[in-house]
Predicted model as a PDB file, atoms N, CA, C, CB and O in Angstrom, pLDDT in the B-factor column:
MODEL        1                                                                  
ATOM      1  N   UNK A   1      -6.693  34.368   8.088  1.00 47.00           N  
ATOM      2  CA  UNK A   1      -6.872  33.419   7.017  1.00 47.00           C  
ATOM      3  C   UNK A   1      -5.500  32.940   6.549  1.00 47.00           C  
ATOM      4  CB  UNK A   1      -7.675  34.045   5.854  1.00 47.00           C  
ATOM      5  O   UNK A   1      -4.654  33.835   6.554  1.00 47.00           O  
ATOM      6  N   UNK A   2      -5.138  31.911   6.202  1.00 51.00           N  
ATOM      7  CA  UNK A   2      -4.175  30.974   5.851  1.00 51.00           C  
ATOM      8  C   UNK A   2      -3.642  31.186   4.116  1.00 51.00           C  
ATOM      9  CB  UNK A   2      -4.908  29.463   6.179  1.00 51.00           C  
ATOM     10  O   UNK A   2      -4.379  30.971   3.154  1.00 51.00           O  
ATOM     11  N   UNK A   3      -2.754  31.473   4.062  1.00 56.00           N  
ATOM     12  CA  UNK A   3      -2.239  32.010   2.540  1.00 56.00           C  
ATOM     13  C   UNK A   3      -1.602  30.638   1.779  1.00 56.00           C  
ATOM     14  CB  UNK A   3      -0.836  33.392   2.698  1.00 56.00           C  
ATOM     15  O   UNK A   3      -0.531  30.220   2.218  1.00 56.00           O  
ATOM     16  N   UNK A   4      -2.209  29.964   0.700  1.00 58.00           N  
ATOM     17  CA  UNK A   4      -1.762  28.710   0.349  1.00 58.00           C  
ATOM     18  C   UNK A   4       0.121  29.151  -0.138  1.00 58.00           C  
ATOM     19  CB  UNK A   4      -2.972  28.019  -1.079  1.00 58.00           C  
ATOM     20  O   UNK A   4       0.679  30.230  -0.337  1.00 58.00           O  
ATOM     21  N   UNK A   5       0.558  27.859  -0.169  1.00 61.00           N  
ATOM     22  CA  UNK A   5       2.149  28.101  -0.571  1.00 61.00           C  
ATOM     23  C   UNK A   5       2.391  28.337  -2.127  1.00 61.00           C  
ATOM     24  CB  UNK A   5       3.085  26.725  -0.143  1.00 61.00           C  
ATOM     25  O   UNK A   5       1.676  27.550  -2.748  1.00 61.00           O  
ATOM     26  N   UNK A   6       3.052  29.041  -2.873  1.00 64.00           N  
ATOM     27  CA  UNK A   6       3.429  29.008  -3.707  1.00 64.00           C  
ATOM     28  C   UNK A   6       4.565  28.901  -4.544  1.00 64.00           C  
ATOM     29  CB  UNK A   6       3.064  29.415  -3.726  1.00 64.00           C  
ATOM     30  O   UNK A   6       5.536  29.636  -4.362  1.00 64.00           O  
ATOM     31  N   UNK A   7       4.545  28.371  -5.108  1.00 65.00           N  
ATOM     32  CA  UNK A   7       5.851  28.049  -6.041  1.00 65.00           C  
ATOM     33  C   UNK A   7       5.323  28.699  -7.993  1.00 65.00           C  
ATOM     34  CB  UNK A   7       6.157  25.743  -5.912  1.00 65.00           C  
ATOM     35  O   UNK A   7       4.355  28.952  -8.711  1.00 65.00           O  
ATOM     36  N   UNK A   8       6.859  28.659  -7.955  1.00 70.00           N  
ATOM     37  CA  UNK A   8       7.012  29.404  -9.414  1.00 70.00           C  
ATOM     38  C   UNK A   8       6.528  27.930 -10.566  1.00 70.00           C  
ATOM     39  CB  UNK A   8       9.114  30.108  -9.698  1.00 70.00           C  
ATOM     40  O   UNK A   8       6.744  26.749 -10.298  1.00 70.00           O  
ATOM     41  N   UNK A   9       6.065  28.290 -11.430  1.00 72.00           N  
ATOM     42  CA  UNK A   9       6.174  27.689 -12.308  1.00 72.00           C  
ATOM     43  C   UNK A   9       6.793  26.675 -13.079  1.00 72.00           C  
ATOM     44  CB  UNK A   9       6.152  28.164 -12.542  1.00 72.00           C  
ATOM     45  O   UNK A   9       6.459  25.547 -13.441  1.00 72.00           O  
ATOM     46  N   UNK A  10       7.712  27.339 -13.216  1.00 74.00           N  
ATOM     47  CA  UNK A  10       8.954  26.511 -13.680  1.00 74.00           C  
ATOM     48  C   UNK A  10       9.765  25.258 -12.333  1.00 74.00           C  
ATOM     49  CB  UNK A  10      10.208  27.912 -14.156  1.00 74.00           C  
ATOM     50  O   UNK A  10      10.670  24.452 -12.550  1.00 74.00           O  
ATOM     51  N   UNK A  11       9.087  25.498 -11.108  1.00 73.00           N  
ATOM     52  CA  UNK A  11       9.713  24.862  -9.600  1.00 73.00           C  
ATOM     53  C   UNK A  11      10.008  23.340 -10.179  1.00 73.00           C  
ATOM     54  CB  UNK A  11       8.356  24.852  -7.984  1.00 73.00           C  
ATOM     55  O   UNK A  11       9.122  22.768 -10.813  1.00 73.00           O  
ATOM     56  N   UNK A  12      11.261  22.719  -9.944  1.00 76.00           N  
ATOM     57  CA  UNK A  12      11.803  21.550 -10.169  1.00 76.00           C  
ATOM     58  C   UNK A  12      12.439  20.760  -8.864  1.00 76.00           C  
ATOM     59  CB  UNK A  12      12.759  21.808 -11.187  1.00 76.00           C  
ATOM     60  O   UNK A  12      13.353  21.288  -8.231  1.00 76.00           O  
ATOM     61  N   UNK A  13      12.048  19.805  -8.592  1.00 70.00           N  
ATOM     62  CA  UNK A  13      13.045  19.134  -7.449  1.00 70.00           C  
ATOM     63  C   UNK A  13      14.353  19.308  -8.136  1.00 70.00           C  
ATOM     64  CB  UNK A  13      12.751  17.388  -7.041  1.00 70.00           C  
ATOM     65  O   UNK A  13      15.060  19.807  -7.261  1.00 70.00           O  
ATOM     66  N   UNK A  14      15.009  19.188  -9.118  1.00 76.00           N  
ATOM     67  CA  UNK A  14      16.051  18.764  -9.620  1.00 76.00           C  
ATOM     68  C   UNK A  14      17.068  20.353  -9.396  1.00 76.00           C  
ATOM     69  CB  UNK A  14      15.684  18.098 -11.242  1.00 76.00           C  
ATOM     70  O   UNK A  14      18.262  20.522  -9.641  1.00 76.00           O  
ATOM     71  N   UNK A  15      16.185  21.203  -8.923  1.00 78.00           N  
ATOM     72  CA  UNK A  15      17.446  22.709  -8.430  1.00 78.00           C  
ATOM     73  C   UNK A  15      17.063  22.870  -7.318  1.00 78.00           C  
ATOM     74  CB  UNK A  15      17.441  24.405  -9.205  1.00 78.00           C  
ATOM     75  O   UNK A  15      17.236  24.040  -6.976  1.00 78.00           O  
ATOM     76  N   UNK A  16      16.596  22.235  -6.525  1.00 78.00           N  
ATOM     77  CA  UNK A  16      16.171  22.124  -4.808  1.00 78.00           C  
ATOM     78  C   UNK A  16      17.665  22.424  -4.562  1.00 78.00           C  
ATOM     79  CB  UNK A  16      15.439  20.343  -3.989  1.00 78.00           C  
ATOM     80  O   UNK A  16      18.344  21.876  -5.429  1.00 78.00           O  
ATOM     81  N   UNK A  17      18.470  23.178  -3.583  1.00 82.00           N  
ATOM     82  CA  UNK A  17      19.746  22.841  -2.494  1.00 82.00           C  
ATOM     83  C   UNK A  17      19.689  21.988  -2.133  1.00 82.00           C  
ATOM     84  CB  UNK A  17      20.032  23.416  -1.424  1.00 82.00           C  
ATOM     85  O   UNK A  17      19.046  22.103  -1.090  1.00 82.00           O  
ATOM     86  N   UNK A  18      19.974  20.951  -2.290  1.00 80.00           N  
ATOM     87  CA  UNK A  18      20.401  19.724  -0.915  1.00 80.00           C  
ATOM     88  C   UNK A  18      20.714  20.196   0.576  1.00 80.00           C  
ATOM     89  CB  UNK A  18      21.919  18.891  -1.282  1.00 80.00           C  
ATOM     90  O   UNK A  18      20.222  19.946   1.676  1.00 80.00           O  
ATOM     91  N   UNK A  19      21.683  20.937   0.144  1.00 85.00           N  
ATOM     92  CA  UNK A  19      22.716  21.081   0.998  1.00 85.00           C  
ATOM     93  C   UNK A  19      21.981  22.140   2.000  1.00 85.00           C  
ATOM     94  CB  UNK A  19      24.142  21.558   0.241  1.00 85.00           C  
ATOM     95  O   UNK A  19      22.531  22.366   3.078  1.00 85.00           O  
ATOM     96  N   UNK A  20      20.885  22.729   1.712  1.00 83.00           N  
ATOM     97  CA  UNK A  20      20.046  23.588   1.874  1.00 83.00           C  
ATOM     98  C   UNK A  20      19.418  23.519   3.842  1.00 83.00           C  
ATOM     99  CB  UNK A  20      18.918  23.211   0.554  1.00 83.00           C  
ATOM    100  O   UNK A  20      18.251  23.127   3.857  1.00 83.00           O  
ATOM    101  N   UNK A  21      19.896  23.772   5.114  1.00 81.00           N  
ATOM    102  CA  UNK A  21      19.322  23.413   6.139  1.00 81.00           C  
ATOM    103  C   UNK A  21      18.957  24.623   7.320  1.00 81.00           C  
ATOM    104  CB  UNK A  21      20.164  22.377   6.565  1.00 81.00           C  
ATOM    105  O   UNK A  21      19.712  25.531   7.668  1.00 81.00           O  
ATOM    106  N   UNK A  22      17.714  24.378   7.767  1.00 80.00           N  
ATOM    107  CA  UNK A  22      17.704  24.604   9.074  1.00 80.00           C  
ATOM    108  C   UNK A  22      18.641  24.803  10.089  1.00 80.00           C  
ATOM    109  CB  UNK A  22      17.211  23.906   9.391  1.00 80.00           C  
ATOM    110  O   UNK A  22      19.425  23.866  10.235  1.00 80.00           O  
ATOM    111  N   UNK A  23      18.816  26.011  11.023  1.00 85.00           N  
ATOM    112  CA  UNK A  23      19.851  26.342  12.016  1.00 85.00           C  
ATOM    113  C   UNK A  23      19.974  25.287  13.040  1.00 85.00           C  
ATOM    114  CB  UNK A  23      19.564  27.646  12.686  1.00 85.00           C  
ATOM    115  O   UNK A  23      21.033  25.209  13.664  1.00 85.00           O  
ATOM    116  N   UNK A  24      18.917  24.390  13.306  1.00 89.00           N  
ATOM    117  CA  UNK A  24      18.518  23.589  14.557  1.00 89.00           C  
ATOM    118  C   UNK A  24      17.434  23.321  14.380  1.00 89.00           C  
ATOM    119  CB  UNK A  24      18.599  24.111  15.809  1.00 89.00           C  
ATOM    120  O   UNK A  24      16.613  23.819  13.609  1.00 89.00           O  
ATOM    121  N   UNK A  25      17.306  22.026  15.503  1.00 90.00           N  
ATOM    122  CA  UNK A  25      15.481  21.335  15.648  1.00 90.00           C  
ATOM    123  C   UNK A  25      14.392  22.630  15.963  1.00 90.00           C  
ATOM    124  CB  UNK A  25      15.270  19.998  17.375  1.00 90.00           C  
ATOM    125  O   UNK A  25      13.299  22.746  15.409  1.00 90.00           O  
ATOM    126  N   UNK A  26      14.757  23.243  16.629  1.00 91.00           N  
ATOM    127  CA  UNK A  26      13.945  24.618  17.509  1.00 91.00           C  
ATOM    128  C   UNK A  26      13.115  25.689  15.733  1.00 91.00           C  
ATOM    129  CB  UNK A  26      15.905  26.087  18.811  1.00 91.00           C  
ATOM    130  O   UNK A  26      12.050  26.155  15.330  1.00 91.00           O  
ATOM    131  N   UNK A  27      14.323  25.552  15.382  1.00 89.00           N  
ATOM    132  CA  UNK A  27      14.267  26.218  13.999  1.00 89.00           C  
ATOM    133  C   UNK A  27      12.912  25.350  13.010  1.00 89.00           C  
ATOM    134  CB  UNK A  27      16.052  26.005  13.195  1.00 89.00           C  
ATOM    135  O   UNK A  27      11.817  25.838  12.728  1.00 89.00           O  
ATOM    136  N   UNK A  28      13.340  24.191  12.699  1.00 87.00           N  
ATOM    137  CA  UNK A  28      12.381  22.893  12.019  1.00 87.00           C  
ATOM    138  C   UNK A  28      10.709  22.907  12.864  1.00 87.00           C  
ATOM    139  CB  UNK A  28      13.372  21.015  12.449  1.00 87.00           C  
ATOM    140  O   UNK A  28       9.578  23.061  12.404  1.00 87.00           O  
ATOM    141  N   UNK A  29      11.197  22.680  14.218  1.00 90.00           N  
ATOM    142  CA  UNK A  29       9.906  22.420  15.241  1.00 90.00           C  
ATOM    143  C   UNK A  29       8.899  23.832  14.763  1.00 90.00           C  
ATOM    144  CB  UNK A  29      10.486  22.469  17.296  1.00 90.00           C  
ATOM    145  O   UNK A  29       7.671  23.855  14.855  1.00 90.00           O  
ATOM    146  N   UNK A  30       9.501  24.616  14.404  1.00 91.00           N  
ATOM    147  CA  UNK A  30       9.069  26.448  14.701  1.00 91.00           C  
ATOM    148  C   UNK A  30       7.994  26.485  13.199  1.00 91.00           C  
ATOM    149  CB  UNK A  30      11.016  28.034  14.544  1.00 91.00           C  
ATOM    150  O   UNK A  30       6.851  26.921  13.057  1.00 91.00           O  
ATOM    151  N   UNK A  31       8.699  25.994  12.477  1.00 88.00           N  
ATOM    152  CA  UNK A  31       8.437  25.900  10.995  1.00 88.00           C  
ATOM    153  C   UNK A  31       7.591  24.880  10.940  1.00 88.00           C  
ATOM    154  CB  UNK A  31       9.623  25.676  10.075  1.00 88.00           C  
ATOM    155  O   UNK A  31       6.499  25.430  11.077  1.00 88.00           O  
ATOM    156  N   UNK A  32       7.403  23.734  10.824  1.00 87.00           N  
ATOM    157  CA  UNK A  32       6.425  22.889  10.863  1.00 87.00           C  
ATOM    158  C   UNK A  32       4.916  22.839  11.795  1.00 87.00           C  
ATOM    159  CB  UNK A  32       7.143  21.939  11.095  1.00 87.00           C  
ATOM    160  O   UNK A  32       3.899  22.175  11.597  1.00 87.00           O  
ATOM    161  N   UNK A  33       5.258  23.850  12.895  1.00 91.00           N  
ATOM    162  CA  UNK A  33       4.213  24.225  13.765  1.00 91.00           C  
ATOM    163  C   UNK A  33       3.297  25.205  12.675  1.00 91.00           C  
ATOM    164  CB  UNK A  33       4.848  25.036  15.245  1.00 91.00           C  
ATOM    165  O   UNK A  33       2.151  24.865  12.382  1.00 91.00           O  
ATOM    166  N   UNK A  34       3.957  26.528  12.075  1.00 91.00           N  
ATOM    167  CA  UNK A  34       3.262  27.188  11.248  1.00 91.00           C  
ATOM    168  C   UNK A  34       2.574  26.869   9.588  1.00 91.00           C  
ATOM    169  CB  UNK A  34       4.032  28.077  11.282  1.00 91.00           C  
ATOM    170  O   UNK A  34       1.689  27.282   8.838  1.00 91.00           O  
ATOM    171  N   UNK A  35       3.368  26.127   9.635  1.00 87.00           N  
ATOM    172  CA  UNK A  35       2.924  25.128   8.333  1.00 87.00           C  
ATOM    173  C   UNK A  35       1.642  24.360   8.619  1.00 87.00           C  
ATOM    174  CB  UNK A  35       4.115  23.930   7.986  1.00 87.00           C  
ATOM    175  O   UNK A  35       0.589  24.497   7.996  1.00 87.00           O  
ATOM    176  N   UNK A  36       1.874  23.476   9.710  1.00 87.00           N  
ATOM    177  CA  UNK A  36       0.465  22.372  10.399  1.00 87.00           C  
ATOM    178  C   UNK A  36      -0.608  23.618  10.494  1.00 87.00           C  
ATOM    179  CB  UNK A  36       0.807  21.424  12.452  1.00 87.00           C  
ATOM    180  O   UNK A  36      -1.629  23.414   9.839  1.00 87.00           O  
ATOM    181  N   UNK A  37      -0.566  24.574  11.029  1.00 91.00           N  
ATOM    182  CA  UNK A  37      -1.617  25.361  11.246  1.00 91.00           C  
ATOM    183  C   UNK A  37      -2.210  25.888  10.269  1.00 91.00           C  
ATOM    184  CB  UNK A  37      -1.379  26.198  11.948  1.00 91.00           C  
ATOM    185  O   UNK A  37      -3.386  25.551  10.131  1.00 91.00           O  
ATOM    186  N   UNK A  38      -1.647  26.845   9.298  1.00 88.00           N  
ATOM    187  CA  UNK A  38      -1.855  27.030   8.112  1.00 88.00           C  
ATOM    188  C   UNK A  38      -2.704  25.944   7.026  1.00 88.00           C  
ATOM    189  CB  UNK A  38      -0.647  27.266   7.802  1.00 88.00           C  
ATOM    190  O   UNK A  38      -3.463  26.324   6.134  1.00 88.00           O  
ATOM    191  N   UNK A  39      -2.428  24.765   7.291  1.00 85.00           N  
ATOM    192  CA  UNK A  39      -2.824  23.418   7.084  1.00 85.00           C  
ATOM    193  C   UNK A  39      -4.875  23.260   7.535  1.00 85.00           C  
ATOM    194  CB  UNK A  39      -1.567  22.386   8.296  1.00 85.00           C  
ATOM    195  O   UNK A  39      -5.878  23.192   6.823  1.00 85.00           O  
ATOM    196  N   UNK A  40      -4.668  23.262   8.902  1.00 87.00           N  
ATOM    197  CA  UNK A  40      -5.823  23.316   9.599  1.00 87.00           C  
ATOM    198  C   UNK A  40      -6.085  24.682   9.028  1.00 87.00           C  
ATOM    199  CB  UNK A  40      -5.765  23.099  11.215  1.00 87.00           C  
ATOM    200  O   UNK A  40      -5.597  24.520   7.910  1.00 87.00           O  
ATOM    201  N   UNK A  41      -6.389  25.529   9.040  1.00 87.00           N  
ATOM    202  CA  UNK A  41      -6.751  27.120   8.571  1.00 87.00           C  
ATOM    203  C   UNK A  41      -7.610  26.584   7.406  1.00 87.00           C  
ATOM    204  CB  UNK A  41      -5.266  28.325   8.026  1.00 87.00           C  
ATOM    205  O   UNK A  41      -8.832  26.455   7.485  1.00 87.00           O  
ATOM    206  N   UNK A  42      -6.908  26.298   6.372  1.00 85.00           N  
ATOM    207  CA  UNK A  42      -7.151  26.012   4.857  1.00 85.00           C  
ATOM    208  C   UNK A  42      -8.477  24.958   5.489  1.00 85.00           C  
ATOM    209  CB  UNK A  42      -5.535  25.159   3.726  1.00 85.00           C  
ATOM    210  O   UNK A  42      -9.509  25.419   5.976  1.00 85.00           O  
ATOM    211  N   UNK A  43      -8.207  23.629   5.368  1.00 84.00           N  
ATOM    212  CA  UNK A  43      -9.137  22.696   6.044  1.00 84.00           C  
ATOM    213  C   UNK A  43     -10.834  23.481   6.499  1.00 84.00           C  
ATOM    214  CB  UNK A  43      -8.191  22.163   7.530  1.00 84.00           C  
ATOM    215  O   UNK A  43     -11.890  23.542   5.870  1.00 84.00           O  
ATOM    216  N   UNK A  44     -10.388  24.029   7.987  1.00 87.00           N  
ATOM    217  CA  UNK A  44     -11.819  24.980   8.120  1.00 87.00           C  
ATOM    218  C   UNK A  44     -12.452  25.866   7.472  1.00 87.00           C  
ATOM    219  CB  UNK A  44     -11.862  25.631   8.936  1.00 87.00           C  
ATOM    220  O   UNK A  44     -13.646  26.099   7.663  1.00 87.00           O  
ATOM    221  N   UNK A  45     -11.696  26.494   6.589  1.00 86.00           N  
ATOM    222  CA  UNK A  45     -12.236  27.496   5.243  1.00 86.00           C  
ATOM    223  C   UNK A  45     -13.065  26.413   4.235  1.00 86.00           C  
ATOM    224  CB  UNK A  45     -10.657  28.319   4.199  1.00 86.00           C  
ATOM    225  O   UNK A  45     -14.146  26.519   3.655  1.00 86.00           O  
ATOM    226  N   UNK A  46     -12.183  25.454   4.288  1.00 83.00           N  
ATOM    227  CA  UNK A  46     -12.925  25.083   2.856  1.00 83.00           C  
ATOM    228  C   UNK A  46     -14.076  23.943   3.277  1.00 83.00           C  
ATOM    229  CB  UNK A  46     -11.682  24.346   1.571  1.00 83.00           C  
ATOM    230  O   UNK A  46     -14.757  23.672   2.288  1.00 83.00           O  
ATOM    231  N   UNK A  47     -14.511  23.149   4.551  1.00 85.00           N  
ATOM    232  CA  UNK A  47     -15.048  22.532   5.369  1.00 85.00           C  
ATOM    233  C   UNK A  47     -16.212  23.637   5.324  1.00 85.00           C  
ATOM    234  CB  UNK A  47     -14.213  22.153   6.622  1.00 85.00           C  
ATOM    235  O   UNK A  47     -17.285  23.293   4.829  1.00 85.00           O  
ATOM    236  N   UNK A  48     -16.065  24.923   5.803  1.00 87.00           N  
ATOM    237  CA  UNK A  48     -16.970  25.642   5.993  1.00 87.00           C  
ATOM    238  C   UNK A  48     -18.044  26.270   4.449  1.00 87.00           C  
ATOM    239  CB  UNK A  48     -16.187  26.646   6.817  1.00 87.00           C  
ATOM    240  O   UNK A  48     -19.243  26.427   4.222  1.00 87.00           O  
ATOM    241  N   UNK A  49     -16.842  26.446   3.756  1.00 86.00           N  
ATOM    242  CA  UNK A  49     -17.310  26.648   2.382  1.00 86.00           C  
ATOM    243  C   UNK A  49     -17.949  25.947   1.565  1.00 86.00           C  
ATOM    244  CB  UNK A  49     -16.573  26.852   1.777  1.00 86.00           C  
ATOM    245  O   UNK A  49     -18.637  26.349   0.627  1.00 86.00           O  
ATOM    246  N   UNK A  50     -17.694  24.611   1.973  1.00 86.00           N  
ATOM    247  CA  UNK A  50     -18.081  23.147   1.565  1.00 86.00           C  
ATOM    248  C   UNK A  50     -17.649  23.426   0.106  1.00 86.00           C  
ATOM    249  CB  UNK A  50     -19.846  22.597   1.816  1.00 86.00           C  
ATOM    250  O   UNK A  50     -18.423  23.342  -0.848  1.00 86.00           O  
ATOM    251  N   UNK A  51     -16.411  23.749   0.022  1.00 82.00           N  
ATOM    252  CA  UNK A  51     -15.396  23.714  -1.525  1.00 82.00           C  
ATOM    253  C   UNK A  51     -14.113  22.487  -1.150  1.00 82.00           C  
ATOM    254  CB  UNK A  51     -14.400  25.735  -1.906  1.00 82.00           C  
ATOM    255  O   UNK A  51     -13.760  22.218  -0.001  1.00 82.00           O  
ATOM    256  N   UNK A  52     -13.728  22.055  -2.006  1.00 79.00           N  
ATOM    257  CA  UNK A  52     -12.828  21.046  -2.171  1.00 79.00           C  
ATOM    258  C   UNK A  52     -11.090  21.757  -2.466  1.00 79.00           C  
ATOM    259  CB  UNK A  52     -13.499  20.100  -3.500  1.00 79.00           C  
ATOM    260  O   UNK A  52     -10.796  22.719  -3.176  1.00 79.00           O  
ATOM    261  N   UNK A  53     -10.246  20.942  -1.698  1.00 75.00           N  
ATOM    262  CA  UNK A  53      -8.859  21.332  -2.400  1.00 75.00           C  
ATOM    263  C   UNK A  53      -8.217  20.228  -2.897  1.00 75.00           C  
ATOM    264  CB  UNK A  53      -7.855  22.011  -1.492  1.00 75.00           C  
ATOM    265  O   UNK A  53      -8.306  19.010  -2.740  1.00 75.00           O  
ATOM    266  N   UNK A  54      -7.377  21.174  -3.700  1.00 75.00           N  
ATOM    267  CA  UNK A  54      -6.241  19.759  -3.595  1.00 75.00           C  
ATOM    268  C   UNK A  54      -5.061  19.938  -3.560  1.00 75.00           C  
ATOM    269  CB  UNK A  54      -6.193  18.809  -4.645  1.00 75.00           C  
ATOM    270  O   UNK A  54      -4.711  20.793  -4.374  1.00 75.00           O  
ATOM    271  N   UNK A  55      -3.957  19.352  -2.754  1.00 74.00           N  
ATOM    272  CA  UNK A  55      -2.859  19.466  -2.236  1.00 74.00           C  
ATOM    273  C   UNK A  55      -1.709  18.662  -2.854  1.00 74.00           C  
ATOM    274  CB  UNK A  55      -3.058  19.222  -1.018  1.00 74.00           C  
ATOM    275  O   UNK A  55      -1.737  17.503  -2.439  1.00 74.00           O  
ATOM    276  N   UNK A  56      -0.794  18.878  -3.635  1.00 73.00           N  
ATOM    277  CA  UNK A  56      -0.228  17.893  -4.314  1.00 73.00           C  
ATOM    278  C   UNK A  56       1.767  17.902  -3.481  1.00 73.00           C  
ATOM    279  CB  UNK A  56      -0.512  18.394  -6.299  1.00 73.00           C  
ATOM    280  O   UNK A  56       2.539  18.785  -3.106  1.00 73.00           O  
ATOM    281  N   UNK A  57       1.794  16.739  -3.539  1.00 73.00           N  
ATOM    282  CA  UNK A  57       2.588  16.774  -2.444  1.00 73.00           C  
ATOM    283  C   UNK A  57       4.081  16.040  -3.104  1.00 73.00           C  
ATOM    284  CB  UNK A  57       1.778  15.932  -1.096  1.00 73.00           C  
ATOM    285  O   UNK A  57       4.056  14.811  -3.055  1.00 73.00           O  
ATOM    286  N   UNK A  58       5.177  16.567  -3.621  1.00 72.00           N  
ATOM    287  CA  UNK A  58       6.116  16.275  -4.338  1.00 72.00           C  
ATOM    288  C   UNK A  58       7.753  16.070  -3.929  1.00 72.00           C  
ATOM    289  CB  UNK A  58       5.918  17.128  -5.132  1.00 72.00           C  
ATOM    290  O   UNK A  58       8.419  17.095  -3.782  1.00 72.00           O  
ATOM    291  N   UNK A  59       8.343  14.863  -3.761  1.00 71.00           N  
ATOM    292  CA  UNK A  59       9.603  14.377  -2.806  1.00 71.00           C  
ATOM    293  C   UNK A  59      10.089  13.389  -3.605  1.00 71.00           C  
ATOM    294  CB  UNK A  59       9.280  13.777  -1.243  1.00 71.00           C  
ATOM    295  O   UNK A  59       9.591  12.786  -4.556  1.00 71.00           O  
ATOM    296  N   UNK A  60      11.455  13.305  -2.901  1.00 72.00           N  
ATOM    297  CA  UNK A  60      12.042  11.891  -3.522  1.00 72.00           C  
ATOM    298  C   UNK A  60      11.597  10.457  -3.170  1.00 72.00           C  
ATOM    299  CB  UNK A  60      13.425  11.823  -3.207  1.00 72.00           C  
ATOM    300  O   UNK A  60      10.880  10.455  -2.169  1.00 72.00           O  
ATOM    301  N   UNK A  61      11.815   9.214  -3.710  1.00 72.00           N  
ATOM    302  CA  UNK A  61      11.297   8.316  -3.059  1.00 72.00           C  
ATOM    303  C   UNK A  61      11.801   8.439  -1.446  1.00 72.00           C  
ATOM    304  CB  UNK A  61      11.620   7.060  -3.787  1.00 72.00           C  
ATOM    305  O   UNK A  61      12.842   9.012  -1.124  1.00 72.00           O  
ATOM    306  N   UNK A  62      10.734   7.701  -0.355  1.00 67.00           N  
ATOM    307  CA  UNK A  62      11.051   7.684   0.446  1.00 67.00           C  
ATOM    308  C   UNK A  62      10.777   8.967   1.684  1.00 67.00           C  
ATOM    309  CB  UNK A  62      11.992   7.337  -0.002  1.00 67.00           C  
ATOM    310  O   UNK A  62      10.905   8.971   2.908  1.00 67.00           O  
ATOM    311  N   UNK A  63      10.408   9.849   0.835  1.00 69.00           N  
ATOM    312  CA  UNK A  63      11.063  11.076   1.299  1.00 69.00           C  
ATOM    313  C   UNK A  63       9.476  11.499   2.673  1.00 69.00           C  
ATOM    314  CB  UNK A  63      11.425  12.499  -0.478  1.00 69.00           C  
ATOM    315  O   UNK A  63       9.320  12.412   3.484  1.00 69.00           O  
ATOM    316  N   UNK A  64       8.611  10.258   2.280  1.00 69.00           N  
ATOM    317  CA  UNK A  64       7.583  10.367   3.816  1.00 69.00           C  
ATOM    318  C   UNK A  64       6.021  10.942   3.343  1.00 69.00           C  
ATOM    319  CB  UNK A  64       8.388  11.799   5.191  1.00 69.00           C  
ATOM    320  O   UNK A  64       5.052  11.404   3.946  1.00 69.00           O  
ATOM    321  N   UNK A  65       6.255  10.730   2.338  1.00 69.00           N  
ATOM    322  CA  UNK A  65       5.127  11.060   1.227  1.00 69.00           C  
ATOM    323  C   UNK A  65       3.651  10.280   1.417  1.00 69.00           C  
ATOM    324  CB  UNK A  65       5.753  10.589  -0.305  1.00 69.00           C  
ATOM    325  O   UNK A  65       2.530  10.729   1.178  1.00 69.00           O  
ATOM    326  N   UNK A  66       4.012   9.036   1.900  1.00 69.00           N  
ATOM    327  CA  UNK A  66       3.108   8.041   1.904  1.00 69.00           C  
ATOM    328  C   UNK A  66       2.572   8.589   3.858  1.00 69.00           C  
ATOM    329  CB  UNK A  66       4.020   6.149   1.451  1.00 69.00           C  
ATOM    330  O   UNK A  66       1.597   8.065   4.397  1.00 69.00           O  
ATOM    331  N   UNK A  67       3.176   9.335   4.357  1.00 68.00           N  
ATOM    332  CA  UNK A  67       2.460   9.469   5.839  1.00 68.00           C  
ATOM    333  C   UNK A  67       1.885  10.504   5.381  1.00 68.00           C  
ATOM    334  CB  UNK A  67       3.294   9.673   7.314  1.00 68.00           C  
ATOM    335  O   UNK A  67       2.081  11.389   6.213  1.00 68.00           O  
ATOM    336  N   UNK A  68       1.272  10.910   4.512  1.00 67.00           N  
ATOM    337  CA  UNK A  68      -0.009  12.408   4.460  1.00 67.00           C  
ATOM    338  C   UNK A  68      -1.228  11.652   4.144  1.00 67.00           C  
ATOM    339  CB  UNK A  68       0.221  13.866   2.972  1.00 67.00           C  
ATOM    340  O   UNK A  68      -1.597  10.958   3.197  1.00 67.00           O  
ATOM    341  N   UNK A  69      -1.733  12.035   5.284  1.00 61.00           N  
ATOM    342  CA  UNK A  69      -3.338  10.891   5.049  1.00 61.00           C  
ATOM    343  C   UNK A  69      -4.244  12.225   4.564  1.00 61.00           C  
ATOM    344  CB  UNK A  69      -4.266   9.850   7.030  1.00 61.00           C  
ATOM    345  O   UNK A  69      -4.160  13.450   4.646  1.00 61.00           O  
ATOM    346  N   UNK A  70      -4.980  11.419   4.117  1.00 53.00           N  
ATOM    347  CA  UNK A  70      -6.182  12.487   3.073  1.00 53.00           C  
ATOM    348  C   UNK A  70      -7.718  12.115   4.546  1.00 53.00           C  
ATOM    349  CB  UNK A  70      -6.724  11.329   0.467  1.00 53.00           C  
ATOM    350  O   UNK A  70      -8.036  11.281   5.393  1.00 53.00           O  
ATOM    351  N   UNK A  71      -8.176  13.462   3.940  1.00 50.00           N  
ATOM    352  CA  UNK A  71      -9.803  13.535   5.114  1.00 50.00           C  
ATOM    353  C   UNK A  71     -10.492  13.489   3.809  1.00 50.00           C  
ATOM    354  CB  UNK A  71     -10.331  15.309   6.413  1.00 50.00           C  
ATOM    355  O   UNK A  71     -11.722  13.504   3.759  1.00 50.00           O  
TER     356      UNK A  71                                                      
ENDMDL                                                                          
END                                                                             
């Protein structure tokens, strides 16, 4: 089963690292593979449950926000 992400409370873009990166693509590719899945996981739980989520999705302008399509 798929463990949703969590953040603290108080979580602000505005103390994000910038500067903050990944070792390499291999590293990113590795990470976004387990994320997408985790993704689908959630999806079939709650498809199956016939319960609703909601996913709130928070970036700078630009930052690719507008490519998360909703089912």
């Amino acid at each position: 089963m798929a463990s949703a992400v969590k953040v603290k409370s108080a979580f602000t873009l505005a103390r994000v690292d910038l500067d903050r990166r990944l070792k390499d693509e291999e590293s990113y590719r590795h990470q976004l593979s387990k994320l997408q899945i985790a993704m689908l996981e959630l999806e079939q739980i709650y498809r199956v449950e016939r319960r609703r989520g909601i996913i709130a999705v928070e970036g700078w302008d630009a930052a690719g926000k507008g490519g998360a399509s909703s089912a």
